[in-house]
SETI-940041 format. One record per atom (N, C-alpha, C): x, y, z. Coordinates in steps of 0.1 Angstrom, whole numbers, padded with zeros to 4 digits, always signed. Layout:
residues N
XYZ...
***
This chain:
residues 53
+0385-0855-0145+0374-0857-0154+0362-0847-0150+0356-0848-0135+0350-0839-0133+0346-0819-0134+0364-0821-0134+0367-0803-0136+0365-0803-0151+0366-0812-0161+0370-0811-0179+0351-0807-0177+0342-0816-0171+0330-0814-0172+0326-0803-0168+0324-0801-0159+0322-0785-0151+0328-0775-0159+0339-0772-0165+0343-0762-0170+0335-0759-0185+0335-0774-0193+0328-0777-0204+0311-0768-0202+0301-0772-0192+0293-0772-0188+0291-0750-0184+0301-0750-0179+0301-0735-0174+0305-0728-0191+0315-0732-0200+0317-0727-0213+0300-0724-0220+0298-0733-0217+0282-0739-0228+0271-0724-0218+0269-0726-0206+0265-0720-0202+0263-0700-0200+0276-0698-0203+0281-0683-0207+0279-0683-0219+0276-0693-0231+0277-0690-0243+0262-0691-0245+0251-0696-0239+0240-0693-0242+0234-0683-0232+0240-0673-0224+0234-0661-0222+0242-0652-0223+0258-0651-0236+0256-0643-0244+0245-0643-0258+0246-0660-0264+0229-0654-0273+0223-0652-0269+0214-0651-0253+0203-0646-0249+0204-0631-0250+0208-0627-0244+0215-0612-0235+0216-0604-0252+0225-0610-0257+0228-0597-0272+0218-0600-0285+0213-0614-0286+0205-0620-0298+0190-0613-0297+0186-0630-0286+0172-0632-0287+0162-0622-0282+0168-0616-0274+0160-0610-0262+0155-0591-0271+0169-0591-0273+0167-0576-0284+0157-0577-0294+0157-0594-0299+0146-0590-0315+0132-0590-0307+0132-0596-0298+0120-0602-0289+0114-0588-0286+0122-0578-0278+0118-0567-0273+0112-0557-0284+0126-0553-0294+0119-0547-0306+0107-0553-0315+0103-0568-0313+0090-0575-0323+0078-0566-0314+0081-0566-0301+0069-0567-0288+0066-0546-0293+0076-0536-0297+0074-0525-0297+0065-0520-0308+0072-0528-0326+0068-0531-0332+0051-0538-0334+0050-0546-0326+0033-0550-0328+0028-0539-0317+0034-0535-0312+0025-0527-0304+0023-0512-0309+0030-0510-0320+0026-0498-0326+0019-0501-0337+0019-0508-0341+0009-0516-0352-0006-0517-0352-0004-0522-0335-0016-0525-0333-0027-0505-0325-0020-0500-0326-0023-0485-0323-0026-0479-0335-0020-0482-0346-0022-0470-0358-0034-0484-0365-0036-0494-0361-0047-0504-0369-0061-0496-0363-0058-0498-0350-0069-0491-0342-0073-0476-0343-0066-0470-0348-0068-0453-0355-0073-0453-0364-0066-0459-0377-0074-0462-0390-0089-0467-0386-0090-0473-0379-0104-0479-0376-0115-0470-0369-0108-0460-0358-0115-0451-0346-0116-0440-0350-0105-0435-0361-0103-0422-0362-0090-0414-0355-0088-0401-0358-0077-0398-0351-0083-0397-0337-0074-0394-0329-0079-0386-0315-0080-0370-0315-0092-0366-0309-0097-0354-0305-0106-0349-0303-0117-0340-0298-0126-0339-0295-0132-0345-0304-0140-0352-0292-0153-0358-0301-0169-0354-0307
***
């Protein structure tokens, strides 16, 4: 009974850090590149381009 559990337990566990690893983590990284370039061209429009001032 104990091994049906443990194996069960180890299945579940490899299956949520392949959705971590190939899913979550990629949109997460691309949202984070995404607002971060957003938040650069918001700040441009607002500053101006860069160059001598």
């Amino acid at each position: 009974m104990q091994t049906a559990v443990a194996q069960s337990s180890k299945a579940r566990e490899a299956m949520s850090f392949l959705i971590l690893s190939v899913f979550i983590w990629p949109v997460i990284a691309v949202g984070f590149v995404a607002v971060y370039g957003f938040a650069f061209w918001i700040f441009f429009i607002l500053s101006g381009p860069p160059g001598p001032a």
